[in-house]
Structures are given as structure tokens and as C-alpha cells.
VOGU-3710 file (C-alpha; in Angstrom, 3 decimals, decimal comma):
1> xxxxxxxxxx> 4,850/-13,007/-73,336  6,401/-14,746/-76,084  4,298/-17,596/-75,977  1,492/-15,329/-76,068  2,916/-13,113/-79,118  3,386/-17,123/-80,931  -0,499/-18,052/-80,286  -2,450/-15,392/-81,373  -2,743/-12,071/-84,250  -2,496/-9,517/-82,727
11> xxxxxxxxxx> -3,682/-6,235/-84,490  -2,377/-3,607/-81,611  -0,056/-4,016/-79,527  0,391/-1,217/-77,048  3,493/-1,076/-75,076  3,760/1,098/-71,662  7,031/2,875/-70,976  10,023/3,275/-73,091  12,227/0,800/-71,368  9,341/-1,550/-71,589
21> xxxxxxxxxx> 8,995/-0,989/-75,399  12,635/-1,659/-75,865  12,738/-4,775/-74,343  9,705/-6,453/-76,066  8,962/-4,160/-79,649  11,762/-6,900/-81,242  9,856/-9,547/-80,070  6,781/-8,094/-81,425  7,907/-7,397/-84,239  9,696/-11,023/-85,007
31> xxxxxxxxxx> 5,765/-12,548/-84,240  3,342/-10,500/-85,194  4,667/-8,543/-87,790  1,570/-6,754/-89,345  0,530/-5,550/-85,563  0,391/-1,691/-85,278  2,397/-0,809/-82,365  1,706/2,000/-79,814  4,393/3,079/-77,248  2,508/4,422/-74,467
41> xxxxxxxxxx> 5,324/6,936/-72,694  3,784/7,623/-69,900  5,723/10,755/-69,347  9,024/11,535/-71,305  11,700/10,434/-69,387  14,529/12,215/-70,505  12,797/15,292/-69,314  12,814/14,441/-65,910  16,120/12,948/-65,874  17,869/16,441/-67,733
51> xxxxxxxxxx> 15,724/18,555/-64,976  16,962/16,214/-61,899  20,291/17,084/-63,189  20,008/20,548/-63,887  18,885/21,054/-60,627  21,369/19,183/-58,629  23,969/20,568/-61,066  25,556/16,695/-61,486  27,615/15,943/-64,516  27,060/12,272/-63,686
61> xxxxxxxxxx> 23,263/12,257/-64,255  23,474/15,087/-67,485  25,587/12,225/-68,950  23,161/9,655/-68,215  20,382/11,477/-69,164  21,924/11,644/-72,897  22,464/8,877/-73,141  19,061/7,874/-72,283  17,702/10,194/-74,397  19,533/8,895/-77,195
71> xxxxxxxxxx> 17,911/5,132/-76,295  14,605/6,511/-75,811  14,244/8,480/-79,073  15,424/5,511/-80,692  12,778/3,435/-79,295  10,186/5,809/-80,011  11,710/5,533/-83,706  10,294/2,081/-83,839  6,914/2,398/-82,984  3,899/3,409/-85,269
81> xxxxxxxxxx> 2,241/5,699/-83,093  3,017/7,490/-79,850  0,957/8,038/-76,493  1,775/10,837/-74,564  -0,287/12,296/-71,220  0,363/15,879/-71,879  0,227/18,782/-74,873  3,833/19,986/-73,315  4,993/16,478/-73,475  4,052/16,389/-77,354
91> xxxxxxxxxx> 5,843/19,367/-77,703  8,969/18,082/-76,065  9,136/14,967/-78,797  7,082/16,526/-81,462  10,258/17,751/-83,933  12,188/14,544/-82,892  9,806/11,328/-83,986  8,262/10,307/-87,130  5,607/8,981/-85,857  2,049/10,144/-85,191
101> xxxxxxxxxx> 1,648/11,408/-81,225  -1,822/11,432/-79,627  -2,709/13,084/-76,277  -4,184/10,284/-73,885  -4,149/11,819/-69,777  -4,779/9,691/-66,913  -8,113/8,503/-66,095  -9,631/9,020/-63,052  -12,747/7,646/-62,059  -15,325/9,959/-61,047
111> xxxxxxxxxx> -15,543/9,607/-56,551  -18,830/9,800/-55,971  -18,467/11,359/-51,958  -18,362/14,973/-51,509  -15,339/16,561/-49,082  -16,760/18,954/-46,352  -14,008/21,859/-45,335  -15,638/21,463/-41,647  -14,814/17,448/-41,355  -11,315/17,991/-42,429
121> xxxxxxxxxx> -8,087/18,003/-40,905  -4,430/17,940/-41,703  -1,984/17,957/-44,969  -1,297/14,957/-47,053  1,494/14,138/-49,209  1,250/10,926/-51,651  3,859/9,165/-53,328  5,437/6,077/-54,531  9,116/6,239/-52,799  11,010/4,246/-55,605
131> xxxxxxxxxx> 10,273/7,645/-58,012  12,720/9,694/-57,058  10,971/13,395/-57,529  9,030/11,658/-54,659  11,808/11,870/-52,284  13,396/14,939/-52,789  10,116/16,435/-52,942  9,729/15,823/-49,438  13,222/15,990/-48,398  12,491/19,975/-50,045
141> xxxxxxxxxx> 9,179/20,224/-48,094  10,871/18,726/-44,467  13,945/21,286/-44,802  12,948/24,294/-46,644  8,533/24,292/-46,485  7,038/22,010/-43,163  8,845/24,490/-40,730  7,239/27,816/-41,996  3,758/25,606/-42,059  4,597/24,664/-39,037
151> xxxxxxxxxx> 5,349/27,763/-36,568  1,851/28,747/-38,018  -0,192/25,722/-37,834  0,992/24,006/-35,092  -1,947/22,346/-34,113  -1,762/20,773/-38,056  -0,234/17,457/-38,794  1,582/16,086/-41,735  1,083/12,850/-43,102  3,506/11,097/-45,340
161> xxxxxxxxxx> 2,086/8,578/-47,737  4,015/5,599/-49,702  5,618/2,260/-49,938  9,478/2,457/-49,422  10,078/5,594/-48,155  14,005/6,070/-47,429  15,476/6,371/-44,082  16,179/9,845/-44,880  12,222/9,986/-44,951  11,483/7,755/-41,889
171> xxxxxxxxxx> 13,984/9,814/-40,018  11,617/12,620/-40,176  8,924/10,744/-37,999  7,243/12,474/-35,101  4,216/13,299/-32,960  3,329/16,496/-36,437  4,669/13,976/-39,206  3,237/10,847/-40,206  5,445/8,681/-42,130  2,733/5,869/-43,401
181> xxxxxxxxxx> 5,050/3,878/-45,199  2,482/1,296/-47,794  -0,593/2,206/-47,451  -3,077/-0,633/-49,093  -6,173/1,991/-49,266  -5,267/5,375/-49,554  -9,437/6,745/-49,570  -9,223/6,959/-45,976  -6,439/9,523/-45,761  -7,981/11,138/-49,260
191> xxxxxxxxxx> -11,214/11,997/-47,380  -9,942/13,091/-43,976  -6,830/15,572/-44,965  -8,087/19,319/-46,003  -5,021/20,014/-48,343  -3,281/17,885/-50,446  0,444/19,361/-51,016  2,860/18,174/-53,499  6,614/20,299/-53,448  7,542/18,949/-56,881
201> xxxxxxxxxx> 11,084/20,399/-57,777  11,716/18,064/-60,784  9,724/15,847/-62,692  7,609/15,286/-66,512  4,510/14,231/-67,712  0,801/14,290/-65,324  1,578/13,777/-62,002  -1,190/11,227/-60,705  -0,838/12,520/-57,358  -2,573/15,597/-58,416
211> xxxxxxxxxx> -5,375/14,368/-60,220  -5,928/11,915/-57,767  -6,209/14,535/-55,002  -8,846/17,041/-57,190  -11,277/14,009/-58,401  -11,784/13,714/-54,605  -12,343/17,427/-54,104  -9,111/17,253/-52,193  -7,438/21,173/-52,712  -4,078/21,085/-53,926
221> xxxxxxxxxx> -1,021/23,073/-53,139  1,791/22,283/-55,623  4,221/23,848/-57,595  4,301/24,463/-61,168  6,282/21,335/-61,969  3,547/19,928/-60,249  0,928/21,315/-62,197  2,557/21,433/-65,916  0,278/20,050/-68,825  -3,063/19,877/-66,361
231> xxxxxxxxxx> -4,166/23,413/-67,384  -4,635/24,155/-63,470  -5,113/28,003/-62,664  -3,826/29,492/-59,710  -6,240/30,513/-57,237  -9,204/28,631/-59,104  -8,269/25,160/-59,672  -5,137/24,581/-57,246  -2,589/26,949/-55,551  0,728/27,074/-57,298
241> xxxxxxxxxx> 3,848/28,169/-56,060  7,900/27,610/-55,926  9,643/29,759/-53,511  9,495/27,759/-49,878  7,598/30,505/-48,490  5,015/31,741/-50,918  4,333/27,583/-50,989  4,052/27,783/-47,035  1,331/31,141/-47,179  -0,744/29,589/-49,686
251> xxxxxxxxxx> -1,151/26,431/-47,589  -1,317/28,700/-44,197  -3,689/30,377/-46,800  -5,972/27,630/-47,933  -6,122/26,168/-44,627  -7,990/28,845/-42,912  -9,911/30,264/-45,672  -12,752/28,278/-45,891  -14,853/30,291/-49,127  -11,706/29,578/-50,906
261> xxxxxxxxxx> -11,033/25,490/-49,860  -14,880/25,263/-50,940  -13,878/26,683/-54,683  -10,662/24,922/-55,380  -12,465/22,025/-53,900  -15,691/22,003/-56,717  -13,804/23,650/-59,706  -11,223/21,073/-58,788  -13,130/18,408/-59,280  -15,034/19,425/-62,012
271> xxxxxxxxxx> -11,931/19,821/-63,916  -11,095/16,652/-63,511  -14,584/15,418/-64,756  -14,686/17,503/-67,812  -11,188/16,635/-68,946  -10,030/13,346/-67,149  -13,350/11,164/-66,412  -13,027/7,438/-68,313  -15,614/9,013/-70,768  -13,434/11,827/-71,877
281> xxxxxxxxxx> -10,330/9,803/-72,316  -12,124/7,193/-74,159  -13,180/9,579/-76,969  -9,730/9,983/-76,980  -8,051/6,666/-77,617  -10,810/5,856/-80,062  -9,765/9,230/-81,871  -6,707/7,243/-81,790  -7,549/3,922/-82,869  -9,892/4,959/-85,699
291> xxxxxxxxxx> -6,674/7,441/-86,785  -4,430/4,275/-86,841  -7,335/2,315/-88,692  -6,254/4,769/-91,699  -3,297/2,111/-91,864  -5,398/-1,331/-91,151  -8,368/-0,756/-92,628  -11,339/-3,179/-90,772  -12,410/-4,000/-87,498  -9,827/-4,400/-84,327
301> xxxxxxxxxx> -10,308/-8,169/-83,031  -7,168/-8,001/-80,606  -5,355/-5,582/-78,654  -2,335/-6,177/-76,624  -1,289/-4,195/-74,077  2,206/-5,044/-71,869  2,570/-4,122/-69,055  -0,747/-3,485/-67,548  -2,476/-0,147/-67,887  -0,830/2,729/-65,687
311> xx> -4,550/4,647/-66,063  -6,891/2,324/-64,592
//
């Protein structure tokens, strides 16, 4: 990266996740000097960190969330203008930073197959087991959720999807529950299941596991951590709920109702077309980028971006 920062001018430099930024914003700033830098947070972590220990009441992880907090401001300090993915993420940081905060959300690409209630099967779960909201989402769906679900839909399997799942997770293996482990291509699995449900009990920021799920047309059960800064609507767009068992009758709900699967299937979607397409968000960053032009006049010729984008 160095070498790269030494051989050319950059005018933008964009920088993905806070930790990221910390590491290499001195380096930018030693070699390219007059580059405009943009810390892309991808969600705020210090919010996630202060509700994982909040919820598991642990003095150990309040502490380290300050003190991350305190590192992650500072980094945010440095930069010239901030990305976030969500309007309650903006809020979170808004009073605490200098600098100029745009809105950018995930992109997802518009799937150009349509789910049929009548050709699907089964509940999904998706997510990368090295996040930890991943994990004790499930570990709160396998104790306190998947045994309501399943004295009513016994016939119904669950399917586990992600690299490095625990063996707390794998543990939980049987002829009702799938535990995938890495899957390479996750469209199979997307198309077949008829609800997509996501137990969030901790977490900031757009969860791409939702998205994901509604560009397919793939309904979503989750809960409102799950759903915070997407604008969903209960009932309409996704179900949403917290307590174990109002989570369980909305996907006991959902699974036999087929009038309702068919709406939170199309409003789902279109949602995500209206607000989260790769046309929408590019109106967005160049909002931003003609914003930040306000500070280099002329035309961009280079744009940096470390590490590689999280919204392709």
C-alpha cells in the first residue's frame, strides 16, 4: 500500500472501517497530503460493542467498549468526511465529529428471478461466524425461538448458513437443523427457503443479511435490532419482533399464510429497489463527491479505496 500511496496522486482516498483507517490515514497522510480522505464506517462500532455489553451485563466488555470508543472517535477526528450506512448511525456520531457525514447504504444488485410461496420450503439463517451478533443470535434462536417453531412446524427444517461457525453452533446439528458451515454460493439456499429469520439481540449499522434476503423476495422475520435504519414496517415490509415467542408466531405466522408471504415478498423487494439498487446509491456517493469537490475544486482523476468495497 505504501508503495502504491509513493507512485501515484491520489485525490480520494476512501478508507473502510475504523480500525482500517487508523492503521493507514498516517500513511496517507505522510504521501499524499492534499488527498481528501473518506472513512467509510461501515457501521459504528462502539454501538455494537456498548449494546453486547449491556446485554450480557459484563464490566469487561463496557470497559473495552470505551475505550474503543475513545480510539474510534479519534480516528473519525482525522478524516475529512464520514460514510455512514444508516440515518440512526449519523445520529449516533453526529454531535461528536467535525466532519461532514453522508448516508451511503449497502448496495444490492437488483435479482432478476422471482420467489414462488408454492416452490418454497424451510427457514434460513445467514451469517458470517467470526461477527459475533452472528453467534449469539443463533445460540438465542436454538435455546429460546427454534423449539416453539418447532413443536408447530415440525415437518420445517432449519438451515444454518456461514463459514466458522463455533462448536457451540455445530453442536446443534441434526436431522431439523442444518449447520452449512462455508457456503461458496449462497443463491441456492436464497431461492429454496420461504422465510429468512434473523434473531438479532445486539448489533449497529445495516445488517446485509437482511437486505440480502428482501432483494431476493426472500420474507424476513427479524427483530428490531435487525431492522434499525432500513425503514422496514411491520407486517408490510418484514415481520419484527423481540420476545422469543411473538418471534416464533410470526414465523408459524408467515409460514402458513400464503396472501401475506406474497406481500412481504413484492413490497420487500421493491423496497430494496427504490432505496438500495446500485442506481440509488450512486446518486448518493456522487451527492458526496461533488459536496467534497466544494474543497478540491476540478475533476477527480484518482480514487483510492483500502480495503476493498464491503457494498459490491
Amino acid at each position: 500500500v505504501e508503495k502504491i500511496l509513493t507512485t501515484k496522486a491520489f485525490d480520494y482516498v476512501i478508507l473502510s472501517f475504523w480500525h482500517i483507517a487508523e492503521h493507514y490515514l498516517p500513511l496517507v497522510r505522510r504521501h499524499c497530503p492534499a488527498a481528501h480522505v473518506i472513512v467509510d464506517t461501515v457501521d459504528i462500532h462502539f454501538l455494537r460493542e456498548f449494546r453486547e455489553a449491556e446485554m450480557k451485563k459484563d464490566a469487561g466488555l463496557l470497559e473495552t467498549a470505551r475505550r474503543n470508543k475513545t480510539r474510534e472517535l479519534a480516528v473519525y477526528q482525522q478524516a475529512d468526511r464520514l460514510w455512514v450506512v444508516t440515518d440512526d448511525d449519523r445520529r449516533v456520531i453526529a454531535d461528536l465529529v467535525r466532519a461532514p457525514i453522508d448516508v451511503v447504504p449497502n448496495i444490492h444488485k437488483r435479482i432478476p428471478w422471482d420467489k414462488a410461496y408454492e416452490r418454497s420450503a424451510n427457514l434460513l439463517f445467514v451469517g458470517n461466524f467470526n461477527h459475533k451478533p452472528n453467534v449469539d443470535a443463533v445460540l438465542f434462536l436454538h435455546h429460546k425461538i427454534w423449539p416453539l417453531i418447532h413443536k408447530r412446524l415440525p415437518e420445517v427444517k432449519l438451515y444454518i448458513a456461514g463459514n466458522n461457525p463455533p462448536a457451540e453452533i455445530k453442536k446443534m446439528a441434526s436431522s431439523c437443523c442444518i449447520v452449512t458451515g462455508y457456503v461458496s454460493d449462497l443463491t441456492p439456499y436464497l431461492r429454496e427457503a420461504r422465510i429468512s429469520i434473523n434473531p438479532l439481540t445486539y448489533g449497529a449499522g445495516m445488517k446485509g443479511k437482511v437486505g440480502e434476503a428482501l432483494s431476493c423476495g426472500l420474507p424476513v422475520v427479524t427483530t428490531s435490532i435487525g431492522a434499525e435504519g432500513m425503514g422496514l414496517v411491520d407486517g408490510q415490509t418484514a415481520m419484527i419482533a423481540d420476545d422469543p415467542c411473538d418471534f416464533a408466531d410470526k414465523v408459524v405466522e408467515l409460514y402458513h399464510d400464503r396472501a401475506l408471504w406474497e406481500r412481504l415478498a413484492r413490497e420487500g423487494k421493491r423496497l430494496v429497489e427504490q432505496r438500495w439498487s446500485p442506481d440509488a446509491i450512486q446518486k448518493r456517493i456522487e451527492a458526496s463527491f461533488l459536496d467534497a469537490r466544494r474543497f478540491r475544486p476540478g475533476q477527480v482523476s484518482l480514487v483510492l479505496e483500502l480495503p476493498a468495497d464491503r457494498k459490491s
